[in-house]
PASE-760083 format. One record per residue (C-alpha): x, y, z; residue number from 1. Coordinates in Angstrom, 1 decimal. Layout:
      u      v      w num
      X      Y      Z NUM
...
end
This chain:
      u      v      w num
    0.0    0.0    0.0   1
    1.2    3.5   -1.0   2
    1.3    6.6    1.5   3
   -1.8    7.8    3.1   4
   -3.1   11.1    1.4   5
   -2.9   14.4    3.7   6
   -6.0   14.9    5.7   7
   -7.8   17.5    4.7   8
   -7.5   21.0    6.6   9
   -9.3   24.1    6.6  10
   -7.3   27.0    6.4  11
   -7.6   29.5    9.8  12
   -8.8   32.5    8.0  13
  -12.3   30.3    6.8  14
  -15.2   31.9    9.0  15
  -17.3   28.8    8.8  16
  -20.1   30.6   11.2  17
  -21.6   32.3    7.8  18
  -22.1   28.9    6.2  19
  -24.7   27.5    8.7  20
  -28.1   26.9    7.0  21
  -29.9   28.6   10.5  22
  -28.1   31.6    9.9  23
  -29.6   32.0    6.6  24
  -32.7   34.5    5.8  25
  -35.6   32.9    5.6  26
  -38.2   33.7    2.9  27
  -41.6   35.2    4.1  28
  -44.4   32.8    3.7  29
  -46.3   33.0    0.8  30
  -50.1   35.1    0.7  31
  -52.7   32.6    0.8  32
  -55.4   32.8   -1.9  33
  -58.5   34.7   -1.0  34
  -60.7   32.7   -3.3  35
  -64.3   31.4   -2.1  36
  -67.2   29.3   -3.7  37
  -69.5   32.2   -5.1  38
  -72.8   32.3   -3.2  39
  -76.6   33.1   -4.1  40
  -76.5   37.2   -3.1  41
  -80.3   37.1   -2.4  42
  -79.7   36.8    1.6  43
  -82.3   34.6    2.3  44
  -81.1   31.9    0.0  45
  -77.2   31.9   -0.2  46
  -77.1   28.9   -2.7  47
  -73.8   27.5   -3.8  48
  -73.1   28.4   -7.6  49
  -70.5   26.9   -9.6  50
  -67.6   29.7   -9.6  51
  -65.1   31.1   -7.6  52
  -64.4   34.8   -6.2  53
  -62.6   36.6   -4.1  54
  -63.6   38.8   -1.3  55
  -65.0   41.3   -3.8  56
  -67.0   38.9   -5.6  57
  -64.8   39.0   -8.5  58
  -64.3   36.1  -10.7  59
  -61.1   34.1   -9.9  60
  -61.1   32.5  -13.1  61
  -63.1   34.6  -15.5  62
  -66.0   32.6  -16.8  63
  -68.2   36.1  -17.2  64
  -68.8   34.1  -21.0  65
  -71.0   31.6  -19.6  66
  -73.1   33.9  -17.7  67
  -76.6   34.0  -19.4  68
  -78.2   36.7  -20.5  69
  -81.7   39.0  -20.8  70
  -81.3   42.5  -22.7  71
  -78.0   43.8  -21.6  72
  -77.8   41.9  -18.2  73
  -75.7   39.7  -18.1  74
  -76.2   36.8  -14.9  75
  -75.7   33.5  -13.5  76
  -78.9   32.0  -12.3  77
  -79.7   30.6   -8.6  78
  -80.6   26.9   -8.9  79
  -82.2   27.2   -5.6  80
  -84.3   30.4   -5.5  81
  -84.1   31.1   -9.3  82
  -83.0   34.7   -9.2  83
  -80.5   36.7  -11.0  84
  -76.8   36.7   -9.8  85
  -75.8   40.0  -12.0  86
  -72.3   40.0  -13.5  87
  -70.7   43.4  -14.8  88
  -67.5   44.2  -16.2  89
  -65.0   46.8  -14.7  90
  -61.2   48.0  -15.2  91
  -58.8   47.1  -12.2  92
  -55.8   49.8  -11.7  93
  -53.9   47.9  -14.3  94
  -56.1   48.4  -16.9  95
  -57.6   44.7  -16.8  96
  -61.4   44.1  -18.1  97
  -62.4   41.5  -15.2  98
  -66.1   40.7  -13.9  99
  -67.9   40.9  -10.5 100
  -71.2   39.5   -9.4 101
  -72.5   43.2   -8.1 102
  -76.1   42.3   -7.4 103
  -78.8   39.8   -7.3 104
  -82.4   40.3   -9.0 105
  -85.8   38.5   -8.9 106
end
């Protein structure tokens, strides 16, 4: 057998104190989403429809295209109380088109 190799040393100026993974900054947690199943607005019904919004009743994913319509209103309809879940469009600060469910109608 041949000569053992050196051992390997570190030299004295190496701070390892800045390589621990503790000291390291940890990133903030991430936002949760604020999305919710969209609900009848008629307040004595509150019937589950088949979107999602956030807390301002906006569409999360924007499915204003399936919304039915009569005239120039555009709505999803209740399946338990029948009514009119109105949808409208409206500009967000960035200059999006997105829709919100504003009001509900008999």
């Amino acid at each position: 057998m041949g000569p053992r190799p050196p051992a390997c040393r570190r030299p004295a100026s190496l701070d390892m104190s800045s390589l621990r993974m503790d000291n390291a900054a940890k990133p903030a947690p991430k936002k949760a989403a604020d999305i919710q199943v969209l609900h009848c607005l008629n307040p004595a019904c509150r019937g589950l429809l088949a979107y999602e919004v956030d807390s301002d009743n906006v569409l999360y994913v924007d499915l204003a295209w399936t919304a039915q319509h009569s005239g120039d209103t555009a709505f999803f309809p209740c399946p338990n109380c029948h009514g009119k879940n109105v949808v409208e469009a409206f500009q967000t600060d960035k200059g999006q088109t997105k829709h919100r469910v504003t009001r509900w109608e008999a």
